[in-house]
DRENDO-1510 file (C-alpha; in Angstrom, 1 decimal, always signed):
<recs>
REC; n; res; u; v; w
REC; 1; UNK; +139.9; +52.0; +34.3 .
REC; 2; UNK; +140.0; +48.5; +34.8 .
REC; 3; UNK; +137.9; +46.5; +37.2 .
REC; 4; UNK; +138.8; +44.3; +39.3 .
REC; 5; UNK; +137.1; +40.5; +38.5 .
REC; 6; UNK; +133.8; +40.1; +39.8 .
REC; 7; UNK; +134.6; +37.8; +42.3 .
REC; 8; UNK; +137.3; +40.3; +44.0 .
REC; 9; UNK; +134.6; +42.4; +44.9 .
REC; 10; UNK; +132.6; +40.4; +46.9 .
REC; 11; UNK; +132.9; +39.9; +50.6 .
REC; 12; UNK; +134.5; +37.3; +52.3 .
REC; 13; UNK; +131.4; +35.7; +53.5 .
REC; 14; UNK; +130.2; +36.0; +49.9 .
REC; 15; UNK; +132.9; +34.4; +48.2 .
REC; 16; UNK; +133.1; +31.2; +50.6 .
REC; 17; UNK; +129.3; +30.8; +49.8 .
REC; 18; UNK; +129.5; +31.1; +46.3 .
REC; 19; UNK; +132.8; +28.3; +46.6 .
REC; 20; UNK; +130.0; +26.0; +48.2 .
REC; 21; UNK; +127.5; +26.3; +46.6 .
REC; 22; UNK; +125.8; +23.2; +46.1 .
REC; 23; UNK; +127.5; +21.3; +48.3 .
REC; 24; UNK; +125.1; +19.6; +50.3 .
REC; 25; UNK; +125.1; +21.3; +54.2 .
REC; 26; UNK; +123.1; +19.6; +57.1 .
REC; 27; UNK; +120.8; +22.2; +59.0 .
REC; 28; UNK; +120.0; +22.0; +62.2 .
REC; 29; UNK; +116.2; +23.1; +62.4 .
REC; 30; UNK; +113.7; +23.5; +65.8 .
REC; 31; UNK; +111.3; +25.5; +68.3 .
REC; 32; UNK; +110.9; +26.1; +71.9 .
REC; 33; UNK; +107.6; +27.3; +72.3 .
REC; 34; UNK; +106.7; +28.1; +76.4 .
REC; 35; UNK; +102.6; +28.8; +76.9 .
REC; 36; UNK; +101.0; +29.3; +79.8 .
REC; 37; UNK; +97.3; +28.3; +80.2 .
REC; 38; UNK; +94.6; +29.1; +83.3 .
REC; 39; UNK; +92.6; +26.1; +82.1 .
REC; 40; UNK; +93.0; +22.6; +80.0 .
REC; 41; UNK; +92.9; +23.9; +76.1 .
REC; 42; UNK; +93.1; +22.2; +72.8 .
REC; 43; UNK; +95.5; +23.0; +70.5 .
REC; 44; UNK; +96.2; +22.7; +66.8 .
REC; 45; UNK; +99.8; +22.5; +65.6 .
REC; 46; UNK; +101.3; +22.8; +62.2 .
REC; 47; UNK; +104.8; +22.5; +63.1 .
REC; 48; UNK; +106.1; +19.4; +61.1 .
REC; 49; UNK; +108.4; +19.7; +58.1 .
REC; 50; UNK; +106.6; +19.2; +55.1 .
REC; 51; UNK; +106.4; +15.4; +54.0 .
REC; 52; UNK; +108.0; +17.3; +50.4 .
REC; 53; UNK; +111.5; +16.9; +52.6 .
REC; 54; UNK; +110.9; +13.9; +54.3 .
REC; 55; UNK; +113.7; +12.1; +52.4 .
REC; 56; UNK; +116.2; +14.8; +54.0 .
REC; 57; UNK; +115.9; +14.2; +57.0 .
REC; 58; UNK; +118.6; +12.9; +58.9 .
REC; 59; UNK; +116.8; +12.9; +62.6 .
REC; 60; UNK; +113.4; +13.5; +62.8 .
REC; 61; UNK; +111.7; +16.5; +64.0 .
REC; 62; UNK; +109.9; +14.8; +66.8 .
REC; 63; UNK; +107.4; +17.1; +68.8 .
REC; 64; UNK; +108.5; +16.9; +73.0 .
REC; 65; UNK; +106.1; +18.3; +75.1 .
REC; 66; UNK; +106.9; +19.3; +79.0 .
REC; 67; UNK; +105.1; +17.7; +80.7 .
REC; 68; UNK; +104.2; +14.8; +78.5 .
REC; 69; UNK; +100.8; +14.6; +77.0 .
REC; 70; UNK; +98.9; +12.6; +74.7 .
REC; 71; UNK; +99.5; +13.6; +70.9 .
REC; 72; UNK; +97.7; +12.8; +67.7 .
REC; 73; UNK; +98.2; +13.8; +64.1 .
REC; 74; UNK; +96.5; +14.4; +61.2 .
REC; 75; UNK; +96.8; +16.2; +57.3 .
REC; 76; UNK; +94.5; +19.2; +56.8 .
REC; 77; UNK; +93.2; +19.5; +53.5 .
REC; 78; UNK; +96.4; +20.9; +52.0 .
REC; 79; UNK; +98.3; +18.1; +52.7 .
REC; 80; UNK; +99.7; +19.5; +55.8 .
REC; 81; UNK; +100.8; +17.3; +58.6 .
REC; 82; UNK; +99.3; +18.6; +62.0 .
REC; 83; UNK; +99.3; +17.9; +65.5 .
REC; 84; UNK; +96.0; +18.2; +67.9 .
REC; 85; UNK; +96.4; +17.8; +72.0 .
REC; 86; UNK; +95.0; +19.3; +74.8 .
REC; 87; UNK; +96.9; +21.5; +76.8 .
REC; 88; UNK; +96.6; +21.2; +80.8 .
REC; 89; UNK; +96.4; +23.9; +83.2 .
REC; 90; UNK; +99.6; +25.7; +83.8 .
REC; 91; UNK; +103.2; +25.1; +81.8 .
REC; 92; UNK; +103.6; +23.6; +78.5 .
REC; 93; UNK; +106.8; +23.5; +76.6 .
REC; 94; UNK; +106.6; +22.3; +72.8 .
REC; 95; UNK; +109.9; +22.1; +71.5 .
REC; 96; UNK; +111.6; +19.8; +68.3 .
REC; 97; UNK; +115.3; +20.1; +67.1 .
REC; 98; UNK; +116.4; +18.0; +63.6 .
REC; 99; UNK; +118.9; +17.7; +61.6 .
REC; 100; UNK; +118.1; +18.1; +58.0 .
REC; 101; UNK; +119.7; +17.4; +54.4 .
REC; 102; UNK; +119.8; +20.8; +52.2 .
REC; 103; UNK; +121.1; +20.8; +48.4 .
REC; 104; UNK; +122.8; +24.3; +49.4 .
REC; 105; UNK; +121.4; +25.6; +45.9 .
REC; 106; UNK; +119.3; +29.3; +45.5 .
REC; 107; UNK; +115.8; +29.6; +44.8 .
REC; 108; UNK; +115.7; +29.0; +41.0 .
REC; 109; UNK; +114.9; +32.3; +38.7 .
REC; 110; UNK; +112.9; +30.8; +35.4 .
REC; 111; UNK; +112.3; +34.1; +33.8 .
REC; 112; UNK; +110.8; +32.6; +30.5 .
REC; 113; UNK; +108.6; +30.8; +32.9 .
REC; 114; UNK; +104.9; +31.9; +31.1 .
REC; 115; UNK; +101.6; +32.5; +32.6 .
REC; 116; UNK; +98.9; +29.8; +32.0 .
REC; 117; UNK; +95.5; +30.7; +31.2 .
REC; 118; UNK; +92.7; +29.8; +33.6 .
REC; 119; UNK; +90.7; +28.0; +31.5 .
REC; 120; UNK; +93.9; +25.5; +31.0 .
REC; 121; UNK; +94.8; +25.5; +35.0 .
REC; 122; UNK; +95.1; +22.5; +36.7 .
REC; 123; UNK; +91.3; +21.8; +39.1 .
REC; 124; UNK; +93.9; +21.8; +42.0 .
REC; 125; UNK; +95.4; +25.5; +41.5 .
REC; 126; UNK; +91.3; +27.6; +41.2 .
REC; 127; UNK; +91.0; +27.8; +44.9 .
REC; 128; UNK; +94.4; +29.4; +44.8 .
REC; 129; UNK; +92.8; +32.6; +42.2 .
REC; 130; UNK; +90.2; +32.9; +45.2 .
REC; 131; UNK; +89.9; +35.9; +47.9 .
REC; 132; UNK; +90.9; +34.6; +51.3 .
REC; 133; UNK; +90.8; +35.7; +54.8 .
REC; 134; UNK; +94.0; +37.6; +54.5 .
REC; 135; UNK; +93.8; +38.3; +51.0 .
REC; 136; UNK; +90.7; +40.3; +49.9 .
REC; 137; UNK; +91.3; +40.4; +45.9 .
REC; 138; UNK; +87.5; +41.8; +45.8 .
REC; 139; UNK; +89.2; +45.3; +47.2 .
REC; 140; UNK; +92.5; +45.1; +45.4 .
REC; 141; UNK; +91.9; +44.1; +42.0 .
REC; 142; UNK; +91.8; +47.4; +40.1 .
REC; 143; UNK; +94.8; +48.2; +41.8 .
REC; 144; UNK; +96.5; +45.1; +40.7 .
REC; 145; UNK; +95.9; +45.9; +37.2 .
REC; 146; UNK; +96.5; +49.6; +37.7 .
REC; 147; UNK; +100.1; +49.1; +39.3 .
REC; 148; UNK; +100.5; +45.6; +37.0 .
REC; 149; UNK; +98.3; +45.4; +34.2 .
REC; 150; UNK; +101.5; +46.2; +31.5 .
REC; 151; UNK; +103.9; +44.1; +32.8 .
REC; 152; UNK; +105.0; +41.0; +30.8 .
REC; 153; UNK; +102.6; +38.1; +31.9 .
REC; 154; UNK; +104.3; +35.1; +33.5 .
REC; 155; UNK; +107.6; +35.4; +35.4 .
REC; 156; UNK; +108.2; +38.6; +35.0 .
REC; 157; UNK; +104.9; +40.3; +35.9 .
REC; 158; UNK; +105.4; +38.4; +39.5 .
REC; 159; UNK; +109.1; +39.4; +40.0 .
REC; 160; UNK; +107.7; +42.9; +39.3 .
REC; 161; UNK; +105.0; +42.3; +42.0 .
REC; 162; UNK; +107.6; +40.9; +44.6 .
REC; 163; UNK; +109.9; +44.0; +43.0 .
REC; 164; UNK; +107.2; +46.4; +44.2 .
REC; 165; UNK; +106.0; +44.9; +47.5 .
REC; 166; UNK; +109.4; +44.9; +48.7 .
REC; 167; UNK; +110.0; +48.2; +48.3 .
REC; 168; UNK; +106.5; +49.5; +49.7 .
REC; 169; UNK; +106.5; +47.8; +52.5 .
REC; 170; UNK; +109.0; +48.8; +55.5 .
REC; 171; UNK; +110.4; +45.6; +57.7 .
REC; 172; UNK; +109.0; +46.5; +60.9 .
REC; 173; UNK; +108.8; +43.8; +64.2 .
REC; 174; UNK; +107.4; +46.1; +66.3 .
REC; 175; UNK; +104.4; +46.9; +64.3 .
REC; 176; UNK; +103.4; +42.7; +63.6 .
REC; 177; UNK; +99.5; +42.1; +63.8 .
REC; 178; UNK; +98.4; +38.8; +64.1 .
REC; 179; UNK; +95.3; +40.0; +62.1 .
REC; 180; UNK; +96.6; +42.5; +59.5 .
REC; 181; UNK; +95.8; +41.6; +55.5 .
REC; 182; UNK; +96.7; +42.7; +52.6 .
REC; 183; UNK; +94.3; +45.7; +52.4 .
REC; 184; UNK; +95.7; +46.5; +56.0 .
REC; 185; UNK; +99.4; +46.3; +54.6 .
REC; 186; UNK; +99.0; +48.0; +51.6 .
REC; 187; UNK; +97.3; +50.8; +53.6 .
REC; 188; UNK; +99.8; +51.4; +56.5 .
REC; 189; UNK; +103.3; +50.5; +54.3 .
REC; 190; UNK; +104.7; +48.5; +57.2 .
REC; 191; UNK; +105.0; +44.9; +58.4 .
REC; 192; UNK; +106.7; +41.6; +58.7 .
REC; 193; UNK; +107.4; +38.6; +56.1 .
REC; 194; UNK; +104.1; +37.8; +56.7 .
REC; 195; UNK; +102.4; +41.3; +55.2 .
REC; 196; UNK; +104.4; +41.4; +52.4 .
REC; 197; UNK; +103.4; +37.7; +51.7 .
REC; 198; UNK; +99.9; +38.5; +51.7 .
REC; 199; UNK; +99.5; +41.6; +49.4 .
REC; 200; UNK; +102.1; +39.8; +47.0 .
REC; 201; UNK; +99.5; +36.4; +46.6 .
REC; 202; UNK; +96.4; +39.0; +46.4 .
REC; 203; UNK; +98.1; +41.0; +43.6 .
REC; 204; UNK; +99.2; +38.1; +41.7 .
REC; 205; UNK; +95.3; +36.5; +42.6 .
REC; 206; UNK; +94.0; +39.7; +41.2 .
REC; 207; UNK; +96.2; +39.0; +38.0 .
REC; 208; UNK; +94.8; +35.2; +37.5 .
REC; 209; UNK; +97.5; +33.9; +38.3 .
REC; 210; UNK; +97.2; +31.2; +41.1 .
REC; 211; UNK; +99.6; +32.1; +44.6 .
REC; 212; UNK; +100.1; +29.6; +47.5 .
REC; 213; UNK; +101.3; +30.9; +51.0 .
REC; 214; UNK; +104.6; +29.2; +52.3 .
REC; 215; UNK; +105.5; +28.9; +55.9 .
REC; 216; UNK; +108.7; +27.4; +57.4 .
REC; 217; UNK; +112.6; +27.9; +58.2 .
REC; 218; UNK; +114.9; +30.1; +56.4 .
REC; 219; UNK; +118.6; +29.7; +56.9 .
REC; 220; UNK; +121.3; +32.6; +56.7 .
REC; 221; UNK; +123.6; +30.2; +54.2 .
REC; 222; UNK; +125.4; +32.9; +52.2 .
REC; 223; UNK; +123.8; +36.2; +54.0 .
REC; 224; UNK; +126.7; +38.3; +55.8 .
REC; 225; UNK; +126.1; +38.8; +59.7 .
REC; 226; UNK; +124.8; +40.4; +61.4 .
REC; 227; UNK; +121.9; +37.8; +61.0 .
REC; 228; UNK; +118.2; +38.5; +62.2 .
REC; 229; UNK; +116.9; +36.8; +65.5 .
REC; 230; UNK; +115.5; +33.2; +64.7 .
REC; 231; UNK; +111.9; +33.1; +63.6 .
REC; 232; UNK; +109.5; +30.8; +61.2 .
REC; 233; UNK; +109.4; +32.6; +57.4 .
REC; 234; UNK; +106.9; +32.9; +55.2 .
REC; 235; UNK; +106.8; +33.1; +51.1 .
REC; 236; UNK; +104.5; +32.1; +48.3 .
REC; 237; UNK; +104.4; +29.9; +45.6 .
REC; 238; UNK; +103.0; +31.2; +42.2 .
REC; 239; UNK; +102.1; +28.6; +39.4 .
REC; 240; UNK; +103.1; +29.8; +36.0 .
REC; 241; UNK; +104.7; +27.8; +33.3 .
REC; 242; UNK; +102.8; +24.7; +34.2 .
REC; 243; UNK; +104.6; +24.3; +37.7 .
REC; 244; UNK; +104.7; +26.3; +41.5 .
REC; 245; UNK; +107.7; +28.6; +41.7 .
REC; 246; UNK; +109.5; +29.9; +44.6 .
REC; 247; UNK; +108.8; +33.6; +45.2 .
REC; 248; UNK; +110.0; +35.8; +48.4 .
REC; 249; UNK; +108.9; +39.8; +48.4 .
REC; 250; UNK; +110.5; +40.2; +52.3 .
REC; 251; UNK; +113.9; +39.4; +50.6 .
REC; 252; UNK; +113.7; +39.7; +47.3 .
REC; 253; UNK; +116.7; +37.8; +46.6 .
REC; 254; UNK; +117.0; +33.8; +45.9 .
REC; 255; UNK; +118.0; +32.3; +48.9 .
REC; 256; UNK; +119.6; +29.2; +50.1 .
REC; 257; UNK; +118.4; +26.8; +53.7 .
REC; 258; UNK; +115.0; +27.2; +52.6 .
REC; 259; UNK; +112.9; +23.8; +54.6 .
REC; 260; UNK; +109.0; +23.9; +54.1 .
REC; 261; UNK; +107.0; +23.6; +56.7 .
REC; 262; UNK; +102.9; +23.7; +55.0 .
REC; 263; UNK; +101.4; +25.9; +52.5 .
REC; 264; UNK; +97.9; +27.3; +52.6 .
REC; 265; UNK; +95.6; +30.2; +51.0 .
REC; 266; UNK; +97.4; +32.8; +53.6 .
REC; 267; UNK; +98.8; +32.7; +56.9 .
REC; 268; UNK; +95.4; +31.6; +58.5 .
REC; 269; UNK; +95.4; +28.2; +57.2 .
REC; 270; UNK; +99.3; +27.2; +58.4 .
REC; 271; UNK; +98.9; +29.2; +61.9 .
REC; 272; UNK; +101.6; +27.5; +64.1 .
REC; 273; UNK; +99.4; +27.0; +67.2 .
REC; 274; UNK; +95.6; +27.5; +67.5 .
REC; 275; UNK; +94.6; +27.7; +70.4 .
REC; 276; UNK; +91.1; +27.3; +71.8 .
REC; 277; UNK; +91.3; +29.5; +74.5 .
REC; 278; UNK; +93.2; +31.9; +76.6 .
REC; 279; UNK; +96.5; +31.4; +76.9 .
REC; 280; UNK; +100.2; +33.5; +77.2 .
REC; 281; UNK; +102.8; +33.1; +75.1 .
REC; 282; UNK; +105.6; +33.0; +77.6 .
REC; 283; UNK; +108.5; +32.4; +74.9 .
REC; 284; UNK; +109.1; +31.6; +71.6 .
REC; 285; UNK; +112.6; +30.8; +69.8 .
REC; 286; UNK; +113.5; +29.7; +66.4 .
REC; 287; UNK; +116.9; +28.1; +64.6 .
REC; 288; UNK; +117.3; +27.4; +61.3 .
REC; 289; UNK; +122.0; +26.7; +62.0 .
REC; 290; UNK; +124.2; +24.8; +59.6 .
REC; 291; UNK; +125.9; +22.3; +61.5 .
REC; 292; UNK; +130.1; +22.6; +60.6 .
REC; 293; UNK; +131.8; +19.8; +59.0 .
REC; 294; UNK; +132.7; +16.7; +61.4 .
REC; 295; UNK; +130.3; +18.3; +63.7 .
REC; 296; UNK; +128.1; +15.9; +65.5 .
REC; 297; UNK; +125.3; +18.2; +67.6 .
REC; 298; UNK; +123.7; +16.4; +70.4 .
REC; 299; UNK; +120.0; +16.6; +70.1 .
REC; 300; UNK; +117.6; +16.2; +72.5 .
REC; 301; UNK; +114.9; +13.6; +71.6 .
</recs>
């Protein structure tokens, strides 16, 4: 029988992406975070876009706080661009919306990419090999090689560990943890973007190859509805073939709207807000929303 062209078979919201693809699309990206505090507390933000995407920007993603407070900044020793202020008693709102620049292209797929050997690593990848507070390589390295040890080094050996994360892992909200690791995650099977982050950098660790984690927004360009509530996503970045590539186990697929936020060893070094003290999370919302042709948003600065 004869089959239709590829093409016909895809959906409608399929097709039109793949028409416009790479066509640059402007993204409108921001937070509202609400806390509640019984005391003044100092906080730590990482809640910039990266200075990677600076050049996209088309307005700023200027952090507002309700009520107004002093703000300073700083970059953490990965280059991240943070905020520090001290929170008074009672209500704060932290909130930014921008409007960003996005080249509308996939994650790229290099699949002759090869693995370099340690000895010839750059000094600035080593402290990527190393265990970390979420990613205990001491207790999953002969699994690593159990479960990867055959697999063609390079590209293909960290497609097969995103290949295998995302199936052993099931995509559960309800069961986040704050402090779960990769032993934790491998363990129970379940988690968020997060988890399967962190046992995907501790397998490829254990393998010698070095494995970055990635926090920031994550679009729906080219995903059919129904779309998932807003939220901050995480992947990793793996150096092999003498560069950092793109990798992410939760969806497994290349995707499109990706905007960098900071990268880290794992999720404890580009926490959102830390917090030093108690404190309630009162609400939290996300949007990551292409803004239509001839569109101009109002945004609150």
């Amino acid at each position: 029988m004869r089959r239709q062209p590829p093409w016909k078979e895809l959906s409608p919201c399929a097709l039109l992406g793949l028409l416009r693809l790479g066509e640059t699309v402007q993204l409108r990206t921001g937070y509202e975070l609400i806390y509640s505090f019984p005391q003044p507390t100092p906080i730590i933000l990482v809640v910039n876009i990266h200075h990677s995407r600076a050049s996209d920007l088309v307005v700023p993603d200027r952090l507002i706080t309700e009520p107004p407070i002093p703000v300073t900044g700083y970059h953490d020793a990965f280059g991240n661009w943070c905020h520090r202020c001290l929170a008074p008693a009672g209500r704060l709102r932290l909130t930014t919306d921008a409007i960003i620049r996005d080249n509308n292209q996939p994650d790229e797929i290099i699949p002759d990419a090869g693995q370099d050997s340690v000895q010839s690593l750059p000094e600035e990848t080593l402290v990527f090999l190393l265990g970390s507070r979420y990613c205990e390589t001491d207790l999953l390295s002969q699994v690593a090689w159990q479960l990867f040890g055959g697999t063609t080094p390079g590209y293909p050996r960290v497609q097969a560990i995103c290949d295998y994360v995302h199936n052993y892992i099931a995509f559960n909200y309800q069961n986040a943890s704050a402090t779960r690791s990769a032993v934790e995650a491998y363990n129970a099977r379940t988690g968020v973007c997060r988890d399967y982050v962190h046992l995907a950098i501790t397998f490829c660790r254990c393998l010698n190859i070095p494995a970055r984690y990635c926090t920031g927004y994550l679009s729906d360009l080219g995903m059919p509805p129904p779309y998932d509530v807003g939220d901050f996503a995480a992947w990793f970045e793996a150096w092999i073939g003498g560069r950092w590539h793109t990798f992410d186990p939760r969806n497994n697929i290349p995707r499109r709207g990706r905007v960098l936020m900071a990268r880290g060893r794992d999720a404890c070094d580009v926490a959102i807000t830390t917090t030093f003290g108690p404190n309630t999370l009162e609400s939290f919302r996300v949007w990551t929303d292409e803004i239509p042709d001839g569109e101009v948003p109002e945004i609150a600065h």
